[in-house]
mmCIF file of the protein (N, C-alpha, C, O) and its ligand, coordinates in Angstrom:
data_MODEL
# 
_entry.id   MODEL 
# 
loop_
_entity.id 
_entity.type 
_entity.pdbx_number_of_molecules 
1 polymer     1 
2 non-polymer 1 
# 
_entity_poly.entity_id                      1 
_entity_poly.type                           'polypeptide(L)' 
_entity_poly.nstd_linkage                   no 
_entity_poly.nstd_monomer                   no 
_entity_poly.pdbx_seq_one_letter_code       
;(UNK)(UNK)(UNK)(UNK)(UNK)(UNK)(UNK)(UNK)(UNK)(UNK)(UNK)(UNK)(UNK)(UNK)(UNK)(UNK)
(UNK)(UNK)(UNK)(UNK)(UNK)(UNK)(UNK)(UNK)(UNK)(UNK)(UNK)(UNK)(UNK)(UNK)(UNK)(UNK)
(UNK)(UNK)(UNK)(UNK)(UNK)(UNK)(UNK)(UNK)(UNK)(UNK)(UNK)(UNK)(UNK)(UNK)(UNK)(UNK)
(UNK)(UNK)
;
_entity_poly.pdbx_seq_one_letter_code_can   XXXXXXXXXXXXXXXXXXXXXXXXXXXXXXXXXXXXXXXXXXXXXXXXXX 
_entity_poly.pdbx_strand_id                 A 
# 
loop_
_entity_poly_seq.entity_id 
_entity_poly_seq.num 
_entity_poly_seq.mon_id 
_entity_poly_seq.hetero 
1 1  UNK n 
1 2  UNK n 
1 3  UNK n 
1 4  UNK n 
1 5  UNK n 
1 6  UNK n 
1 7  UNK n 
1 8  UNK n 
1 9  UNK n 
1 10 UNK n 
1 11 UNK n 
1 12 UNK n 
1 13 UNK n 
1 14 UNK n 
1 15 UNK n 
1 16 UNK n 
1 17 UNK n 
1 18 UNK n 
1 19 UNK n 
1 20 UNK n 
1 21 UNK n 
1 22 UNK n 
1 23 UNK n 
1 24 UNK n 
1 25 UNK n 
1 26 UNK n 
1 27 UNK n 
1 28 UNK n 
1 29 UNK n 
1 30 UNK n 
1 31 UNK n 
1 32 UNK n 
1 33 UNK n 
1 34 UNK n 
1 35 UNK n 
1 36 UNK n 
1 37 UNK n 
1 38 UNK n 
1 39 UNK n 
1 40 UNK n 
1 41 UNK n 
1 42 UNK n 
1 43 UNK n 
1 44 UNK n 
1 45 UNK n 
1 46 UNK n 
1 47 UNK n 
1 48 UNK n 
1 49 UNK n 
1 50 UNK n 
# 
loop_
_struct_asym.id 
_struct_asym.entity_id 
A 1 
B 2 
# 
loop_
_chem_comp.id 
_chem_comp.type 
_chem_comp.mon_nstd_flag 
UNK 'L-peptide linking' . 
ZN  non-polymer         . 
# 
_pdbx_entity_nonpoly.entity_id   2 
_pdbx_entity_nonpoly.name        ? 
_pdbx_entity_nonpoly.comp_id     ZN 
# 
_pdbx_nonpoly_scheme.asym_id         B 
_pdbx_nonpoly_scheme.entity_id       2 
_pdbx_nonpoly_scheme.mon_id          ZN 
_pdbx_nonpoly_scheme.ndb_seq_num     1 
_pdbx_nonpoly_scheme.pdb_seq_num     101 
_pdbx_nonpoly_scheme.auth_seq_num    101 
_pdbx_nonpoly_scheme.pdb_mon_id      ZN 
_pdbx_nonpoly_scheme.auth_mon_id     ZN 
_pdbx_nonpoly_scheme.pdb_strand_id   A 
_pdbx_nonpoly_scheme.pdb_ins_code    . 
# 
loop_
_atom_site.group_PDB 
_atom_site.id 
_atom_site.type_symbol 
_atom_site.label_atom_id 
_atom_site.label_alt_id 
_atom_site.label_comp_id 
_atom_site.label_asym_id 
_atom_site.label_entity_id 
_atom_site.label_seq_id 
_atom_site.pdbx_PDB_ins_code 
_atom_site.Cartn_x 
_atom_site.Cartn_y 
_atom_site.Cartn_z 
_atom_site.occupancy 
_atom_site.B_iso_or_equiv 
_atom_site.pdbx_formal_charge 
_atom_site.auth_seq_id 
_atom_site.auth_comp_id 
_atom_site.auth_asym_id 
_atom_site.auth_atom_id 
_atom_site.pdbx_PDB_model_num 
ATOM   1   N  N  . UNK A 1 1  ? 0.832  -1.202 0.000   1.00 0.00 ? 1   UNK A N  1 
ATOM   2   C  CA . UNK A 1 1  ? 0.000  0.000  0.000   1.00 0.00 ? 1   UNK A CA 1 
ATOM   3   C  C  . UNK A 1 1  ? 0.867  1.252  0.000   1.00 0.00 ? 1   UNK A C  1 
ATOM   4   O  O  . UNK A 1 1  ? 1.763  1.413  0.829   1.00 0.00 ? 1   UNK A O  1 
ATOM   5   N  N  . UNK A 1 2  ? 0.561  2.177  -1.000  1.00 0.00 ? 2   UNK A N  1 
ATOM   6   C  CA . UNK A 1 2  ? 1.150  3.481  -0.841  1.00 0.00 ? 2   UNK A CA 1 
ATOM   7   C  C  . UNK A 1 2  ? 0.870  4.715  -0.058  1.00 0.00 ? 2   UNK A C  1 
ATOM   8   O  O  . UNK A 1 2  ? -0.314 5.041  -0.138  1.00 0.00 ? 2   UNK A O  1 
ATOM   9   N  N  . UNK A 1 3  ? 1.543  5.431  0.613   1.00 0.00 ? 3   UNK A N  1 
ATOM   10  C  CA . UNK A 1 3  ? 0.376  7.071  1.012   1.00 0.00 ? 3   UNK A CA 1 
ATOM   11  C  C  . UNK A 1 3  ? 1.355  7.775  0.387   1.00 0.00 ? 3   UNK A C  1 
ATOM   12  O  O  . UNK A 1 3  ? 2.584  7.702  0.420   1.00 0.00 ? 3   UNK A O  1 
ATOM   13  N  N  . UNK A 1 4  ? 0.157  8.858  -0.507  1.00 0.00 ? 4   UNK A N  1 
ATOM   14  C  CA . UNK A 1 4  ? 0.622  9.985  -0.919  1.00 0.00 ? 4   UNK A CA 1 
ATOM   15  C  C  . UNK A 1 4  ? 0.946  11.252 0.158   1.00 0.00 ? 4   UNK A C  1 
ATOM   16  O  O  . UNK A 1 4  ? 0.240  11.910 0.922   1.00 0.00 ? 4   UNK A O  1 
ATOM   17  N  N  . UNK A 1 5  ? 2.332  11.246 -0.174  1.00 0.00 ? 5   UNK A N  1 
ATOM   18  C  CA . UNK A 1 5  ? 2.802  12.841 1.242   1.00 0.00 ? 5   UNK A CA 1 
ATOM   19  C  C  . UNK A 1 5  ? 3.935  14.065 0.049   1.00 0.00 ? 5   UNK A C  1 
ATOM   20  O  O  . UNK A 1 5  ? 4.830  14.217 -0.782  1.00 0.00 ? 5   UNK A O  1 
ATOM   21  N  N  . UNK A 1 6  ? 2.667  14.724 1.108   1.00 0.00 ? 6   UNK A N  1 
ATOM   22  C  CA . UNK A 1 6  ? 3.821  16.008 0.486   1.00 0.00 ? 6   UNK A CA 1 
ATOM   23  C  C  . UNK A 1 6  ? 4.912  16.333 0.384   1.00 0.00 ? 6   UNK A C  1 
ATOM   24  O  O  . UNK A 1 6  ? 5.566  16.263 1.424   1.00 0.00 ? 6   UNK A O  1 
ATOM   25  N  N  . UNK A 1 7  ? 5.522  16.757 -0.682  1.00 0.00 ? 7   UNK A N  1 
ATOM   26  C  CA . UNK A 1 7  ? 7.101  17.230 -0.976  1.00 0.00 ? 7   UNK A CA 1 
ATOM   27  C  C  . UNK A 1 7  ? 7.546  17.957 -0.119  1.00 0.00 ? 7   UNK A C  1 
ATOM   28  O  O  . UNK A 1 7  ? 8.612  17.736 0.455   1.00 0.00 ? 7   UNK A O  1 
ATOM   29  N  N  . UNK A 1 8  ? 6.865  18.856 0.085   1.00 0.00 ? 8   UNK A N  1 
ATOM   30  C  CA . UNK A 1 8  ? 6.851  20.494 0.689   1.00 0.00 ? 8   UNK A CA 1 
ATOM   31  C  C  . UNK A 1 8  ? 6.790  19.782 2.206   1.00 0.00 ? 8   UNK A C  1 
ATOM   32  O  O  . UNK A 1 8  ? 7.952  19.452 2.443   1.00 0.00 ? 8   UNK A O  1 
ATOM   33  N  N  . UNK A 1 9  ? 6.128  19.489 3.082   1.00 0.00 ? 9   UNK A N  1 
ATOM   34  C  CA . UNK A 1 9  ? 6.176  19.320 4.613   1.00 0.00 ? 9   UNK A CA 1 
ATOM   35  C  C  . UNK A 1 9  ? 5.737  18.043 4.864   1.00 0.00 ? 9   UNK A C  1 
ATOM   36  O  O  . UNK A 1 9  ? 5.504  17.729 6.031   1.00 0.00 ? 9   UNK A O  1 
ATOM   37  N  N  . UNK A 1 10 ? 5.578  17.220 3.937   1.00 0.00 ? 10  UNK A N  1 
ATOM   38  C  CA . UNK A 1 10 ? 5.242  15.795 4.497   1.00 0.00 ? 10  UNK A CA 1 
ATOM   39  C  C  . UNK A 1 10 ? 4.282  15.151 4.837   1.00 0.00 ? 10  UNK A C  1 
ATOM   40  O  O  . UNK A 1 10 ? 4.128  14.010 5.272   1.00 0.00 ? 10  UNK A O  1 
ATOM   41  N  N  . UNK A 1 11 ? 3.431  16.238 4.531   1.00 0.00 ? 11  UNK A N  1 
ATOM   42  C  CA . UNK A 1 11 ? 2.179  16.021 5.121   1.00 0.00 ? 11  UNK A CA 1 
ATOM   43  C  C  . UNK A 1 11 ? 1.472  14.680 4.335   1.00 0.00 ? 11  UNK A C  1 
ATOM   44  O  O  . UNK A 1 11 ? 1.642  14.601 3.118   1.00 0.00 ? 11  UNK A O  1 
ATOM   45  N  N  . UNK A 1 12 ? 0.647  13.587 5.060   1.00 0.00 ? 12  UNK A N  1 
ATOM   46  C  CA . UNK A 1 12 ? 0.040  12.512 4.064   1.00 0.00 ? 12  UNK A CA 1 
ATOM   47  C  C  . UNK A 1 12 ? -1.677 13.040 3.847   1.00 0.00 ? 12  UNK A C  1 
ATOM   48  O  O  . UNK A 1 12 ? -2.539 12.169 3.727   1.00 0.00 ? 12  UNK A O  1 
ATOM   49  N  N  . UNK A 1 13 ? -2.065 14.558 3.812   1.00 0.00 ? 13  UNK A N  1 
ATOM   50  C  CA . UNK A 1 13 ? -3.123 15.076 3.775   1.00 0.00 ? 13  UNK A CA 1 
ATOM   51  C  C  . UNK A 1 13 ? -3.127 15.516 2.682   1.00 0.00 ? 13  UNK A C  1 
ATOM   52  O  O  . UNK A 1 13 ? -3.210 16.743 2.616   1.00 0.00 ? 13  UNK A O  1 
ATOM   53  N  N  . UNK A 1 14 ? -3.040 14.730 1.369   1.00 0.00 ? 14  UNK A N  1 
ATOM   54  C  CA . UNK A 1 14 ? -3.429 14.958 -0.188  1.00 0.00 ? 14  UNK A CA 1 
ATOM   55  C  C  . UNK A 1 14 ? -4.066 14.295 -0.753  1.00 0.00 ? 14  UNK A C  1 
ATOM   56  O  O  . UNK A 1 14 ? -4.013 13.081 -0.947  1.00 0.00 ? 14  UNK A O  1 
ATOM   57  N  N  . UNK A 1 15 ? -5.225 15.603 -1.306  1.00 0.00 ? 15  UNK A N  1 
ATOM   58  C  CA . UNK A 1 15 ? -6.195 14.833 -2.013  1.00 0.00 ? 15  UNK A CA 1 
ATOM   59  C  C  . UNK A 1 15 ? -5.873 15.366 -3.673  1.00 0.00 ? 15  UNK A C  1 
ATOM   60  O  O  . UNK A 1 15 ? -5.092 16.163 -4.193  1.00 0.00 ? 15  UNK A O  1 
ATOM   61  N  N  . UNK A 1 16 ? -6.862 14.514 -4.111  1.00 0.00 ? 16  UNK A N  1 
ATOM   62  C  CA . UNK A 1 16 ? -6.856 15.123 -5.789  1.00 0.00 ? 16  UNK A CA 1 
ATOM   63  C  C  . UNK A 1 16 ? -6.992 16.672 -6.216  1.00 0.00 ? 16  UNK A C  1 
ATOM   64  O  O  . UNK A 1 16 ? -7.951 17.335 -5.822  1.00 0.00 ? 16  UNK A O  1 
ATOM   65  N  N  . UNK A 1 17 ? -6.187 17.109 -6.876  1.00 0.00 ? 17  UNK A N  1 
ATOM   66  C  CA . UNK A 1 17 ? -6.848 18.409 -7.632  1.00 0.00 ? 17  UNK A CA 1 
ATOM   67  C  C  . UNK A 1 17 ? -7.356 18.778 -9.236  1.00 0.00 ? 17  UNK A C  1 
ATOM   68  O  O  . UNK A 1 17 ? -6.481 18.558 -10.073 1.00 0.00 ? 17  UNK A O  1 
ATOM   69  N  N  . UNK A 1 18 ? -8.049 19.062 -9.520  1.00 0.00 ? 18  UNK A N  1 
ATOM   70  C  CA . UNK A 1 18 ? -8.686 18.841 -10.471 1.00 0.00 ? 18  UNK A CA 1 
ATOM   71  C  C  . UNK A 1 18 ? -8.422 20.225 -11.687 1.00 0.00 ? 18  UNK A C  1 
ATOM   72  O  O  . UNK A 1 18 ? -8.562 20.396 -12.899 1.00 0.00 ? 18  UNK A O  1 
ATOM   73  N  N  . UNK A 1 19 ? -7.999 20.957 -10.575 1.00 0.00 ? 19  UNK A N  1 
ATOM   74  C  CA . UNK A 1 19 ? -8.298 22.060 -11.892 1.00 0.00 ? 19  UNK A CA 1 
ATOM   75  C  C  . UNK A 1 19 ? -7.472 22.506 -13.171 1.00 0.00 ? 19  UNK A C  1 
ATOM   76  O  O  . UNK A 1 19 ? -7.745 23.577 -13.712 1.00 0.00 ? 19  UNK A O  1 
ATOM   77  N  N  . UNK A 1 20 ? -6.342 21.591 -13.712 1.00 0.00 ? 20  UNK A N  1 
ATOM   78  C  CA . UNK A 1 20 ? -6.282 21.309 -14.738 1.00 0.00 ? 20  UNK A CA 1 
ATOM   79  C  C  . UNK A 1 20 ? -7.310 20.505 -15.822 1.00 0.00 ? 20  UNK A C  1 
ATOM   80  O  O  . UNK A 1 20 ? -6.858 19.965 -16.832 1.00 0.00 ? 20  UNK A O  1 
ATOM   81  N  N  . UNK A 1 21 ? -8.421 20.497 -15.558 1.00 0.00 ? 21  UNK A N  1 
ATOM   82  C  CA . UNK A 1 21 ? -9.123 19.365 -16.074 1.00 0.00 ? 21  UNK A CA 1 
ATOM   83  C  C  . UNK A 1 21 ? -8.872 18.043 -16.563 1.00 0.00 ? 21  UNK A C  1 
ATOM   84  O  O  . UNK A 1 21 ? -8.616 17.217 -15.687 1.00 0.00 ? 21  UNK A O  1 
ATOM   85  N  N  . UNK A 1 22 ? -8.887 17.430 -18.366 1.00 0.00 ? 22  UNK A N  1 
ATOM   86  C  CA . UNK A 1 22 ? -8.268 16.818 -17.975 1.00 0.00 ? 22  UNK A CA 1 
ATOM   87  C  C  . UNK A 1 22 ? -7.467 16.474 -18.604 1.00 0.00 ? 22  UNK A C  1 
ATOM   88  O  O  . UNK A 1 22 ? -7.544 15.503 -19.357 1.00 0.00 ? 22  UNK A O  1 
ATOM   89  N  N  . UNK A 1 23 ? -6.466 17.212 -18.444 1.00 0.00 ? 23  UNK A N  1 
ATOM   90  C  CA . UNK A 1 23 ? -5.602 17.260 -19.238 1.00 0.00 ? 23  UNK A CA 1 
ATOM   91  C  C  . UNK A 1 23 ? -4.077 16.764 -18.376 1.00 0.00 ? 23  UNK A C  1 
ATOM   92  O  O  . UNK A 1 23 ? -3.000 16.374 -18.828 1.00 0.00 ? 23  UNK A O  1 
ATOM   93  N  N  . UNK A 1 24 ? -4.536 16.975 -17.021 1.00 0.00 ? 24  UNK A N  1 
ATOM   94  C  CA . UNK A 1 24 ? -3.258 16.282 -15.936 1.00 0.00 ? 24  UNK A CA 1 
ATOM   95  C  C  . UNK A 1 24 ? -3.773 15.886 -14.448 1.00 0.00 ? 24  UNK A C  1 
ATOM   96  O  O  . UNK A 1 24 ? -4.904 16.312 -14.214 1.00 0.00 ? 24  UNK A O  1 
ATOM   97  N  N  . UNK A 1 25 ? -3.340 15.369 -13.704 1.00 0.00 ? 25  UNK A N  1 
ATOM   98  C  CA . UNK A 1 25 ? -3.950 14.925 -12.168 1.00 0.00 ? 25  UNK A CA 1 
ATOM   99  C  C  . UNK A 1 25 ? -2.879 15.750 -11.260 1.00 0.00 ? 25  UNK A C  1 
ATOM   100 O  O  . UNK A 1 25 ? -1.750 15.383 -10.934 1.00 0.00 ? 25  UNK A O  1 
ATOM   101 N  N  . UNK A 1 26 ? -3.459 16.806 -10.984 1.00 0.00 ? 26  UNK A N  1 
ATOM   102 C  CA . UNK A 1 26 ? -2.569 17.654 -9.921  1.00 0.00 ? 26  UNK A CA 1 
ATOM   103 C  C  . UNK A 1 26 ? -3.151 16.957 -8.783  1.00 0.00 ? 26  UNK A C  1 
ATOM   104 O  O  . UNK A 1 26 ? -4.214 16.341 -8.708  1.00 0.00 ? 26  UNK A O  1 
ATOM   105 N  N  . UNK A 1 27 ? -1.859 17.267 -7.535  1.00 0.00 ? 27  UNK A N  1 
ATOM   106 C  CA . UNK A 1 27 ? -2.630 17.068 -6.058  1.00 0.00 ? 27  UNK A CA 1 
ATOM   107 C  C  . UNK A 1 27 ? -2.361 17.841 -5.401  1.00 0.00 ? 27  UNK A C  1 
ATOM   108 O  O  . UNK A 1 27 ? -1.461 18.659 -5.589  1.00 0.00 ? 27  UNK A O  1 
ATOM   109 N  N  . UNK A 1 28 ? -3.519 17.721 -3.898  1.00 0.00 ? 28  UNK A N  1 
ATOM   110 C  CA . UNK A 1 28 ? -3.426 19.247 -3.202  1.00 0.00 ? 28  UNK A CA 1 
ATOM   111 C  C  . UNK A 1 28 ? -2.994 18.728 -1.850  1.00 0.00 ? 28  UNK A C  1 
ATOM   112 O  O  . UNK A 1 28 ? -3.347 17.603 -1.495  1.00 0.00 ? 28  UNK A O  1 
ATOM   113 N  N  . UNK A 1 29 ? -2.217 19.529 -1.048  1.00 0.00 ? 29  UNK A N  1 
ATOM   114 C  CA . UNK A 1 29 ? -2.293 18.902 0.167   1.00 0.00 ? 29  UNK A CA 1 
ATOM   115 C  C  . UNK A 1 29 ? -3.208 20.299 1.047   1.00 0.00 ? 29  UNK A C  1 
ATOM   116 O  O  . UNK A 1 29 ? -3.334 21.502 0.819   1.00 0.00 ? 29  UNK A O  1 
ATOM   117 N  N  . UNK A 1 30 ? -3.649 19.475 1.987   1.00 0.00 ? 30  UNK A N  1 
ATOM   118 C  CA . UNK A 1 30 ? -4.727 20.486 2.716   1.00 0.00 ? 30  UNK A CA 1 
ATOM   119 C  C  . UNK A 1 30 ? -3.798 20.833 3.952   1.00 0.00 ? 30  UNK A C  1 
ATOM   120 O  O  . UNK A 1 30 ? -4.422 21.137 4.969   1.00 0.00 ? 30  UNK A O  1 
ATOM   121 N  N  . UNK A 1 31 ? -2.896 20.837 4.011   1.00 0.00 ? 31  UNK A N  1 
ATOM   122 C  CA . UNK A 1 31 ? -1.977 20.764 5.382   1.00 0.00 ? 31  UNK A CA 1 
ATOM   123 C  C  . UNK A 1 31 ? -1.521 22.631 5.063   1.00 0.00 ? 31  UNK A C  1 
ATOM   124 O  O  . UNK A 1 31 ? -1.952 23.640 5.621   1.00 0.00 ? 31  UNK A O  1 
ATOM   125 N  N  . UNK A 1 32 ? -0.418 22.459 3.859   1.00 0.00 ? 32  UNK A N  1 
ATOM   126 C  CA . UNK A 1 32 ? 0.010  24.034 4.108   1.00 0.00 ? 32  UNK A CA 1 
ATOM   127 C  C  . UNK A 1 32 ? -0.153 24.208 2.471   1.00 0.00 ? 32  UNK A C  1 
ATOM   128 O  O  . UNK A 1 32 ? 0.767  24.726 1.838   1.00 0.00 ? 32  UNK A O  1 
ATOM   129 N  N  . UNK A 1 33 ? -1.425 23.732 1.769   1.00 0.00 ? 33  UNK A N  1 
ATOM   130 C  CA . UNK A 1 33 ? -1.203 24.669 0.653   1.00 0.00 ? 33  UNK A CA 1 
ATOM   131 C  C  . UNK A 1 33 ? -1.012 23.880 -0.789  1.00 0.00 ? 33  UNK A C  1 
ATOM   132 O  O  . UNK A 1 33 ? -1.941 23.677 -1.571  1.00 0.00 ? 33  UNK A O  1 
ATOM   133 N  N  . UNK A 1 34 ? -0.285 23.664 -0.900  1.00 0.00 ? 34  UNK A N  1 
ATOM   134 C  CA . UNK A 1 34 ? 0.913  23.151 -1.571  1.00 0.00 ? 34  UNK A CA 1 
ATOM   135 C  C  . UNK A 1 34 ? -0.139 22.000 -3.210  1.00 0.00 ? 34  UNK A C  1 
ATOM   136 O  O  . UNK A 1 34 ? -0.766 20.948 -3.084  1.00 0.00 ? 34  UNK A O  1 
ATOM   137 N  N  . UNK A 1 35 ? 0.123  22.877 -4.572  1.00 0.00 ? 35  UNK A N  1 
ATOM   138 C  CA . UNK A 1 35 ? -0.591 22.505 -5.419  1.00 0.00 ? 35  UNK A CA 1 
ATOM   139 C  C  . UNK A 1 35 ? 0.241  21.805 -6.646  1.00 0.00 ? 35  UNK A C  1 
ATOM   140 O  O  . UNK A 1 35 ? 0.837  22.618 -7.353  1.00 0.00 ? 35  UNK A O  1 
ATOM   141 N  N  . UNK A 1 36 ? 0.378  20.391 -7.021  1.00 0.00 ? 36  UNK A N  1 
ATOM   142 C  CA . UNK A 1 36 ? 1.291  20.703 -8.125  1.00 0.00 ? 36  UNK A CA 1 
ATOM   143 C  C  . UNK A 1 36 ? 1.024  18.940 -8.732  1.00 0.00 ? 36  UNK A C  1 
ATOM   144 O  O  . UNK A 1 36 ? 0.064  18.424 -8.161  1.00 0.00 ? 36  UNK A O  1 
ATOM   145 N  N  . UNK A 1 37 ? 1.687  18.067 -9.707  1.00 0.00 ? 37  UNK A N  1 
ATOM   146 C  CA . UNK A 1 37 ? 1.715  17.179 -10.499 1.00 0.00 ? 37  UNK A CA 1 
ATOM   147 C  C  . UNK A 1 37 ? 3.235  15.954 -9.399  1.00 0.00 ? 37  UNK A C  1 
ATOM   148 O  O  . UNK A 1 37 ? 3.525  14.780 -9.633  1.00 0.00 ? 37  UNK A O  1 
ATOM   149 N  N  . UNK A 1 38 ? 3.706  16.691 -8.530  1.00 0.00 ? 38  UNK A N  1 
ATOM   150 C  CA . UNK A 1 38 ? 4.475  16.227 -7.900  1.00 0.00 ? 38  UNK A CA 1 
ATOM   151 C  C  . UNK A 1 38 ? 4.491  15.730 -6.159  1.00 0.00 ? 38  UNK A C  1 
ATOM   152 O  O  . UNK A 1 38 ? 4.723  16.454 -5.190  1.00 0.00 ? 38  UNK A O  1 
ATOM   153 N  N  . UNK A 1 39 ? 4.224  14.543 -6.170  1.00 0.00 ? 39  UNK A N  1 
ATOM   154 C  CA . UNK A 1 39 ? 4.074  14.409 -4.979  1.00 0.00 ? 39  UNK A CA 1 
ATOM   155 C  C  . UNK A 1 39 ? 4.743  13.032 -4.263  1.00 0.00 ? 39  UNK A C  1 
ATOM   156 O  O  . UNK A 1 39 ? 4.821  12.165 -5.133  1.00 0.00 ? 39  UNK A O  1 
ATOM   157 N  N  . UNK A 1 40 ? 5.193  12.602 -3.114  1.00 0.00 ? 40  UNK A N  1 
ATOM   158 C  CA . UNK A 1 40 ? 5.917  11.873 -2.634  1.00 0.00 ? 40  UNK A CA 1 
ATOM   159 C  C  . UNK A 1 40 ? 5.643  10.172 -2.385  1.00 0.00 ? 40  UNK A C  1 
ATOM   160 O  O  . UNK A 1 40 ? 5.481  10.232 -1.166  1.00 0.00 ? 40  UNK A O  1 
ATOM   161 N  N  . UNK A 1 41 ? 5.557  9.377  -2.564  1.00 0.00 ? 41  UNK A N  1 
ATOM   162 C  CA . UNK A 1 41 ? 5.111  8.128  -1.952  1.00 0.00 ? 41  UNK A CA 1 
ATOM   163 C  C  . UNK A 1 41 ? 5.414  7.146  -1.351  1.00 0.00 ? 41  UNK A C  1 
ATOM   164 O  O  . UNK A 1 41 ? 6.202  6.402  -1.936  1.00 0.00 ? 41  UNK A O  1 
ATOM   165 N  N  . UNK A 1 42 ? 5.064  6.842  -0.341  1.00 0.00 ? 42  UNK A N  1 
ATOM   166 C  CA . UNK A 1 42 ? 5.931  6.375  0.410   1.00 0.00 ? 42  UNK A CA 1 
ATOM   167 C  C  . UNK A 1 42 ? 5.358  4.903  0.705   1.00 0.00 ? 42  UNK A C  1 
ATOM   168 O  O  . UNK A 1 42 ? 4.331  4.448  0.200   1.00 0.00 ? 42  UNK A O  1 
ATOM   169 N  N  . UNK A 1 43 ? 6.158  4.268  1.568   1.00 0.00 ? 43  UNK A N  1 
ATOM   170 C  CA . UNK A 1 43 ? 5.548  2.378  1.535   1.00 0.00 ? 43  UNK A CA 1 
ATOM   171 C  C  . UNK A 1 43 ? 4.910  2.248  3.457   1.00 0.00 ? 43  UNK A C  1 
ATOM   172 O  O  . UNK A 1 43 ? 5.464  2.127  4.550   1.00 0.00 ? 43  UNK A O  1 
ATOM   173 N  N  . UNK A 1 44 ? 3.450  2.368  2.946   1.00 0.00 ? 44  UNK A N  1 
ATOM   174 C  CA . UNK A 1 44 ? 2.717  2.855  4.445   1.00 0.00 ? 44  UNK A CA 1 
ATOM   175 C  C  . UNK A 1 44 ? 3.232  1.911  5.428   1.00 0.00 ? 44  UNK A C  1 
ATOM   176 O  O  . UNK A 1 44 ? 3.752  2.274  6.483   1.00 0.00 ? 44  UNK A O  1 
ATOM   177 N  N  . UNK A 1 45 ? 3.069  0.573  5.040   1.00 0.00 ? 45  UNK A N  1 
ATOM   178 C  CA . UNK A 1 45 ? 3.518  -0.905 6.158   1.00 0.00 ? 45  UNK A CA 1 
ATOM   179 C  C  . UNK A 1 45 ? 4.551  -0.489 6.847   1.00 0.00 ? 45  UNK A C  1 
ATOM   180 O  O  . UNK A 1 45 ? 4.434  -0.677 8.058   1.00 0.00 ? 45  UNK A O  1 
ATOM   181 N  N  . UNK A 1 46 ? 5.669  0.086  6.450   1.00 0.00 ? 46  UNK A N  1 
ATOM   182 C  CA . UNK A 1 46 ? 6.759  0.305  7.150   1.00 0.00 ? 46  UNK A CA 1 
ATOM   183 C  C  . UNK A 1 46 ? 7.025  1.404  7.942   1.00 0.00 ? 46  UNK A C  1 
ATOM   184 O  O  . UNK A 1 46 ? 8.086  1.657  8.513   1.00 0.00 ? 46  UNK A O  1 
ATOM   185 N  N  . UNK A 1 47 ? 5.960  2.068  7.945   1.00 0.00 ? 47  UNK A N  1 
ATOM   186 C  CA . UNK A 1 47 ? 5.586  3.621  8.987   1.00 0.00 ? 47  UNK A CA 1 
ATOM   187 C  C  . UNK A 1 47 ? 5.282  3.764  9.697   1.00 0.00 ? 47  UNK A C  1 
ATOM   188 O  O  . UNK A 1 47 ? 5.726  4.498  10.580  1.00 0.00 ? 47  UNK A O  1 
ATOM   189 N  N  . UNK A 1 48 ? 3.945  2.850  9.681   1.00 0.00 ? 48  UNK A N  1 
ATOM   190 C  CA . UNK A 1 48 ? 2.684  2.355  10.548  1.00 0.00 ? 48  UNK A CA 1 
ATOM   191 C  C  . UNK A 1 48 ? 2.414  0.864  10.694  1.00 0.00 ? 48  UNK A C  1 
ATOM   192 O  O  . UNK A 1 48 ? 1.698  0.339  9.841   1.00 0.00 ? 48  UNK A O  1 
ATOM   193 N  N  . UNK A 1 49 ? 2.920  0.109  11.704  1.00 0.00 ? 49  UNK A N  1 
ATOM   194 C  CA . UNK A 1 49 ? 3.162  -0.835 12.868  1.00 0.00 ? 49  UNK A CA 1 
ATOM   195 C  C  . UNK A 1 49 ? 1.994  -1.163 13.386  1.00 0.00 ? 49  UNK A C  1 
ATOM   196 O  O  . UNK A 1 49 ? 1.858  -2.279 13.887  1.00 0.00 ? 49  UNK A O  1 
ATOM   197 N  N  . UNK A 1 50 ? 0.732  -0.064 13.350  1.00 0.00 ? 50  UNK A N  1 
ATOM   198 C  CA . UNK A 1 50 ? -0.621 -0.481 14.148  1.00 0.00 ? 50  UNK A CA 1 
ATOM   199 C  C  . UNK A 1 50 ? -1.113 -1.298 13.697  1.00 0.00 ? 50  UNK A C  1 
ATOM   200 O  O  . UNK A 1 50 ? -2.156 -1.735 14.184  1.00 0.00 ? 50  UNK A O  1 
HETATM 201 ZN ZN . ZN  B 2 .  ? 2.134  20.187 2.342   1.00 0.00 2 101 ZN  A ZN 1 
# 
């Protein structure tokens, strides 16, 4: 399983953004902002132990 986290602060609070239509899949993180085609992914199992 993957979580998408932000470049910018890490945050794993990104959702889709749309407003390129559809022409590309931007994502947004709701943490500090942060709008773009670039975002981090990381391998959840090994983060989170719960
Ligand atoms: Zn962020």
């Amino acid at each position: 399983m993957k979580l998408r986290t932000c470049p910018q602060c890490g945050s794993t609070d990104i959702g889709p953004d749309r407003l390129m239509g559809i022409t590309g899949m931007r994502y947004k993180c709701n943490n500090c902002g942060y709008t773009g085609d670039v975002i981090v992914e990381q391998d959840v199992e090994k983060k989170f132990k719960k």
